[in-house]
N, C-alpha and C positions, 0 to 999 in steps of 0.2 A: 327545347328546355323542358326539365319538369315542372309540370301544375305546378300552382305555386299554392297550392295546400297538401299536398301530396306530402301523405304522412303523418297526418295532422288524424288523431283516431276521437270518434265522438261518439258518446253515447245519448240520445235522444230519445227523450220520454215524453216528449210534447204530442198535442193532439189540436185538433181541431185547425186552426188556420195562421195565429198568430206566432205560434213555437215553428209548425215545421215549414210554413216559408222561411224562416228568420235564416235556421241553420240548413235548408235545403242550399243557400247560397252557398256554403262551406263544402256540399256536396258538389255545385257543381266547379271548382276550382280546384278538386281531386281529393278532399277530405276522404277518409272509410267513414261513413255514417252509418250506425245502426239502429233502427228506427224500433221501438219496442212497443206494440201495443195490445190487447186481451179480446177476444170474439165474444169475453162476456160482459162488456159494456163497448159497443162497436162506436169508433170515430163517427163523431157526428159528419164532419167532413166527407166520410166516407156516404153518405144520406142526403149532399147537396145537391143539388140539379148544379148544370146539366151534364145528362147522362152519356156516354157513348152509344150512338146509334138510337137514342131517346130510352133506352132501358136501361130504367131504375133497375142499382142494384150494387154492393157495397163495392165492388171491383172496377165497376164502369163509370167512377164520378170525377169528373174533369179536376173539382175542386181538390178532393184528396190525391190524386195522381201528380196536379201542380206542382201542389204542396211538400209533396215526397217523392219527387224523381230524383232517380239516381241515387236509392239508400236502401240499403242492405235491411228487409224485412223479418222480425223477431214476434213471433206471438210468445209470449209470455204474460203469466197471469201472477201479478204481483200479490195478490192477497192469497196465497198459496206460499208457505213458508219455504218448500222446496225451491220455489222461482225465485224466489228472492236469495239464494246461493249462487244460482249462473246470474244474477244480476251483481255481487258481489264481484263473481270472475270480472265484468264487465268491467268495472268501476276500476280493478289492479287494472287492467288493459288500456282505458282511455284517458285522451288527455281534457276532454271536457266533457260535462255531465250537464244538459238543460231539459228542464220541464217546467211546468203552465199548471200544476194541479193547486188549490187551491190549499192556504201553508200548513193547514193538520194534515195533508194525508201523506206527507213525505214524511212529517214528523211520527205519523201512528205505524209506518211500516220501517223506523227506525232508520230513516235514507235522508236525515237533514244533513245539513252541511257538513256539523261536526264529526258528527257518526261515517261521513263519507271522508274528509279528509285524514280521520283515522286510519282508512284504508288507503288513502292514496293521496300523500299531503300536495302536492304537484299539480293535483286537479281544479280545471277551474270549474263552478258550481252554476251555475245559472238558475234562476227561480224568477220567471215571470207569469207573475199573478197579478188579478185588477187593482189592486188596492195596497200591494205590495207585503211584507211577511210581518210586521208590527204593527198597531195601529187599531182604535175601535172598529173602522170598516175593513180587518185585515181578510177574516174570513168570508167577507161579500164572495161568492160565487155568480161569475159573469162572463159575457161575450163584450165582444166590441162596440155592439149596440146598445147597451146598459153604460160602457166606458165612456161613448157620447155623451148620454145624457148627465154623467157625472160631471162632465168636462162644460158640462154649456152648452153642449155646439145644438139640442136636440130647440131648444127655443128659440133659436136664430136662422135656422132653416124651415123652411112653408111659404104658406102664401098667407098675405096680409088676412082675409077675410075667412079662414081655417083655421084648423086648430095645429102648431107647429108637427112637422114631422120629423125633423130631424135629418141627418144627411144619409143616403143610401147604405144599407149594409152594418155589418158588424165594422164601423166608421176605424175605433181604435185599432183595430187587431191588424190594420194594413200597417197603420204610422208606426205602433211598437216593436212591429217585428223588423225598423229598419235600425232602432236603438237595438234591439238584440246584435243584429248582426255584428253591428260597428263596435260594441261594449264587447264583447266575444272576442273578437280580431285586436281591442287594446287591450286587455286581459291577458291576451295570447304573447302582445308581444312584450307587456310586462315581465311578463313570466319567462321571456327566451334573455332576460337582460338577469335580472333575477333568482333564478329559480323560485322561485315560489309563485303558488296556486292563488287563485283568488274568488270571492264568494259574489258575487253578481245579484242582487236585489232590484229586479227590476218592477215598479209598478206600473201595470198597462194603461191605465187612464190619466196619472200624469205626463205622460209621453206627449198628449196630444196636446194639454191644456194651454202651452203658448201660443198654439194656432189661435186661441182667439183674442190673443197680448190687445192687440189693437181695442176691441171692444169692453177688455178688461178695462183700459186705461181712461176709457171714455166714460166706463162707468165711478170710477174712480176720480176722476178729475174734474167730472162735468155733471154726473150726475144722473146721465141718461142713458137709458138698458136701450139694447141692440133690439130691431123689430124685425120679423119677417116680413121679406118684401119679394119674394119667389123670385125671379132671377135677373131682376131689376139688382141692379147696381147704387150704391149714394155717391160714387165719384165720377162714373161714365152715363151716359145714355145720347141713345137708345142700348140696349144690353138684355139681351135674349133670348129665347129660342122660339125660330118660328117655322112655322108648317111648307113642309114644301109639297112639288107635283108627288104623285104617289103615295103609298098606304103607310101611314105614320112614317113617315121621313120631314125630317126636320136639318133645321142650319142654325148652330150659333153664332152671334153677331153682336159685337163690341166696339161700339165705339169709344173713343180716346179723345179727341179731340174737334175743333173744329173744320179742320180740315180732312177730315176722315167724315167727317155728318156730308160734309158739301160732295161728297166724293160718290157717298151711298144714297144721297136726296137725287142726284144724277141717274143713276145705275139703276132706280126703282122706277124712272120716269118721272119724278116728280120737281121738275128745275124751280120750282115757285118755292119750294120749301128750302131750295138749298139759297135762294136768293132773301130768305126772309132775315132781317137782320135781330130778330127775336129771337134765332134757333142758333145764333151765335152762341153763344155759351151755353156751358151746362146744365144751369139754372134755369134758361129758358126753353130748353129742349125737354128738362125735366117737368114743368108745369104743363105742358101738352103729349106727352109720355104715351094716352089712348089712342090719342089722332097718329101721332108718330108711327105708332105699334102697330095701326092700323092699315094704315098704308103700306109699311115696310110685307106685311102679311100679304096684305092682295097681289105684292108682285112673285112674292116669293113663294105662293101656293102655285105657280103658273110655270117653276122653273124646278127641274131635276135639282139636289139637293150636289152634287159633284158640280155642274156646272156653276150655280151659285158661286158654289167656295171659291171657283176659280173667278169668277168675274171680281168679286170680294175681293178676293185675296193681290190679283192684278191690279186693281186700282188705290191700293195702301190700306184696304179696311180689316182689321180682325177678324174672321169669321172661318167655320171649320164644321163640314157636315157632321151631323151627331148620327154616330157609327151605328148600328146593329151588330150581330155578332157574323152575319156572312159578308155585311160590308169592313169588318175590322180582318176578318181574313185575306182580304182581297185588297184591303190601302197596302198603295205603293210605297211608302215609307215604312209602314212596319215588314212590309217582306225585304224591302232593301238591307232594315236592320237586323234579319232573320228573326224576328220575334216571336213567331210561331216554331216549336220544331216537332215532326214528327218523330216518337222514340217509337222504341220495343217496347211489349207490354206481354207477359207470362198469359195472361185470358184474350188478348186481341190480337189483331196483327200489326196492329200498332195505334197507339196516343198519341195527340198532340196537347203540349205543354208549350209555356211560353219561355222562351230563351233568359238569360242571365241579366238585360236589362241593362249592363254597363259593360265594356269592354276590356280586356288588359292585354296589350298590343304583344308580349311578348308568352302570356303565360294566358293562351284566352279559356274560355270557360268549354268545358267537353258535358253535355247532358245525352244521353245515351240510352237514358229506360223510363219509364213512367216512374209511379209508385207502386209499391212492392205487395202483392198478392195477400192473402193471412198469410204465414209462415213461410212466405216464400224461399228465404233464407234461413229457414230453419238450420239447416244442414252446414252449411258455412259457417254461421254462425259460431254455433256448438262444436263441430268436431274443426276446420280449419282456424278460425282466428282463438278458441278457448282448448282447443285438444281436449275435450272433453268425448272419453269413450264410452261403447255403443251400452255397454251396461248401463252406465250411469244415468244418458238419457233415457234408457228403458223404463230404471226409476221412475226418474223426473216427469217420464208421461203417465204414469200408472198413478201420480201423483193429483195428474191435474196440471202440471206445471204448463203445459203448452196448451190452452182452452183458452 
């Protein structure tokens, strides 16, 4: 059968992490993506560790390749008024248009919504930005890890006795880019019932904010704000991560109930604990939490972090070594699920990127290249999908337009 985006043409002005995973999904389902970005402000993505073969350098960055496999690469330099005419070509050609620039700069290079459905009333528009395109914090400029802390989540994550941290990484710009996707694809298929285009306002730090519904509500109802308690649990214990044999290897371990405490007081050697009628409940397991923690550690430093899981995991208890990145290449589940694949890549002999993450049994997902070089699709670009002759790009470079 064909992809089942095949045919589906995008034009993509997104940068950094949250835009081009969102519609890299659309790429790999057979969308044409064109990816459009300027050498004179370089993707920061293109600047993250890590590197291929450990050298830094804007071609060899695992994060920007991810994020952009499988899409037709465009250097275009939009504050050049030339460029902004083969971005016009762009816009007649495609059926959706998303970018993440913060809402004055689409508006100051005359590319908002309205000025673009003038050109292409059909199109659907996407603008994801932190704080969304109206609003006193409209023009906040931000990543994912700013989006946290807007959301709450930055004082609910640490350790009791620190100062909070917050959860790893640009936290928003994973959860948003999964509302992009799915808003994109109902958009899409509004529009094939319809005709008509539609304007997509997404803001990246509401996206997140019901992840902490639970704690809103407690705050709300009861009165009492959410504490850092580092990776201790208020519903489960013991719950957390503990040091195994070898050089920073670790195992997480959750328990659930009581019958899972009696299962893992066994398996650490310790039958006195599992026979104590105090460590019945949660409550009482929670009031001795150091001693608990303590013991659970002294066996588990003694024991390879794979073998653990599996005793764990055998005997009904929650637990799952806590991967590195050469042990996540090598778990048998994710190679089962192909979740690594090795593509082509224009400077390497080849990247590996992570597979589509879900499957579609009759139309599956085809990823095939990394992310696309500076201009690597120059030429395609311009003269195949825009007929655009060699004159005119002659122009167009003498311009500036391609820097």
């Amino acid at each position: 059968m064909n992809k089942a985006l095949e045919g589906l043409k995008v034009l993509d002005l997104t940068w950094v992490v949250v835009g081009p995973t969102a519609v890299r999904v659309l790429a790999d389902y057979g969308a044409t993506v064109v990816h459009v970005e300027t050498g004179t402000r370089v993707d920061t993505a293109r600047t993250a560790p890590p590197f291929r073969d450990s050298k830094p350098g804007p071609e060899s960055s695992a994060c920007f390749n991810n994020g952009n496999a499988g899409k037709l690469g465009l250097l275009l330099n939009l504050r050049v008024p030339e460029a902004r005419t083969v971005l016009t070509r762009l816009i007649e050609w495609a059926d959706v248009l998303a970018e993440n620039f913060t809402p004055h700069v689409m508006r100051r290079w005359g590319l908002d919504y309205e000025s673009v459905r003038a050109i292409n009333p059909r199109i659907i528009y996407l603008s994801a930005s932190m704080m969304g395109q109206e609003g006193p914090y409209s023009n906040l400029a931000a990543i994912g890890n700013v989006g946290a802390a807007l959301g709450g989540f930055t004082n609910v994550v640490g350790w009791p006795d620190r100062q909070p941290s917050g959860p790893g990484g640009a936290y928003t710009d994973y959860v948003a880019s999964k509302y992009i996707t799915i808003s994109l694809l109902a958009a899409l298929e509004y529009r094939d019932r319809t005709g008509e285009g539609q304007y997509i306002d997404l803001a990246q730090a509401e996206t997140a904010v019901h992840f902490l519904a639970p704690a809103y509500l407690d705050v709300q109802v009861n009165g009492r704000l959410p504490e850092t308690h580092g990776n201790r649990s208020p519903e489960h214990a013991p719950h957390g991560v503990f040091p195994c044999l070898g050089h920073e290897q670790w195992i997480a371990i959750a328990v659930e109930d009581e019958a899972q405490w009696t299962a893992l007081a066994r398996i650490i050697g310790r039958p006195e604990l599992a026979e104590d009628p105090s460590l019945q409940s949660v409550l009482g397991r929670q009031a001795r939490l150091e001693e608990l923690e303590a013991a659970i550690a002294a066996w588990t430093a003694t024991v390879e972090p794979g073998k653990a899981e599996a005793l764990l995991v055998a005997a009904g208890v929650p637990a799952h070594a806590a991967l590195d990145s050469p042990a996540a290449v090598a778990d048998p589940q994710l190679n089962h699920r192909g979740h690594f694949v090795p593509v082509e890549h224009a400077q390497w002999d080849s990247m590996v990127v992570e597979g589509s993450r879900f499957r579609l049994g009759r139309t599956p997902a085809a990823i095939t290249a990394g992310g696309p070089t500076f201009g690597q699709h120059n030429d395609t670009v311009l003269r195949d999908i825009l007929g655009i002759d060699d004159a005119t790009i002659t122009d167009l470079a003498i311009a500036g337009a391609f820097d």
